[in-house]
C-alpha positions in Angstrom: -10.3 -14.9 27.4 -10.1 -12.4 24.0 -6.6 -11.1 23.5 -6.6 -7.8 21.9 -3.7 -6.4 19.6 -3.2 -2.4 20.0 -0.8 0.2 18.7 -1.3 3.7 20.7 0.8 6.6 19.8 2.5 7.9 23.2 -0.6 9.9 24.4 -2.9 6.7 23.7 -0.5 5.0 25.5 -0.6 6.6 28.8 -4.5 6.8 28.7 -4.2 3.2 27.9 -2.2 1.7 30.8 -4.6 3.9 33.1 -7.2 2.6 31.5 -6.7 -0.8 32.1 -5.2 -0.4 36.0 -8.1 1.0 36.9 -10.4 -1.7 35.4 -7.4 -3.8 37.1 -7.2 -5.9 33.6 -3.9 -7.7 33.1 -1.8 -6.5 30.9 1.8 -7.0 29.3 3.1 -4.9 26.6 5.4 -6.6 24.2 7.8 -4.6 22.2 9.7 -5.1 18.9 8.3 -8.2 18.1 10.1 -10.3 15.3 8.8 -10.2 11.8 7.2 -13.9 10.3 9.6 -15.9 8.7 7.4 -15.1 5.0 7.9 -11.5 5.7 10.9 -11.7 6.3 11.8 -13.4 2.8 9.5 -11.0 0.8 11.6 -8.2 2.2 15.0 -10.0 1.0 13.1 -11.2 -2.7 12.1 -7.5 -3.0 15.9 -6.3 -2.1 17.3 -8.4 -4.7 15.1 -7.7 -7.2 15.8 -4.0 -7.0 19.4 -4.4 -6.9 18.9 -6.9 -9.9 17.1 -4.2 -11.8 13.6 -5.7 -11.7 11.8 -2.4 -11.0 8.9 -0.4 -12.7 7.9 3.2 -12.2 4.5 3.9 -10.5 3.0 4.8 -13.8 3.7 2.1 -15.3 2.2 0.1 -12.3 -1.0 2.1 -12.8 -1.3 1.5 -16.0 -0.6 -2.6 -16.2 -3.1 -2.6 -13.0 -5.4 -0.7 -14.6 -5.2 -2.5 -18.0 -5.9 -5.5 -16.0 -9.4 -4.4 -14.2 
């Protein structure tokens, strides 16, 4: 058995469920799933860093990635 991982808008949604009823596939729709524990701790690095100070401007992102290539 495949599992298949969606995200419809609303619309897609609706269509979806009927869909799947009518091909009588089993379904269960899981919402608000918690974040991986690595996500999760690049998200509170990144905060600190920005209150720290540790931040560049876009440009100068551009330019040190492009400087890079």
């Amino acid at each position: 058995m495949e599992t298949y991982l969606v995200h419809p808008d609303k619309l897609q949604e609706k269509a979806l469920k009927a869909f799947l009823e009518a091909l009588e596939v089993p379904y269960e729709i899981k919402k608000d799933l918690p974040l991986p524990e690595h996500v999760i701790g690049g998200i509170k690095k990144g905060q600190e860093d920005i209150k720290a100070g540790r931040t560049i401007t876009l440009a100068e992102f551009e330019k040190r990635i492009n400087n890079a290539v």
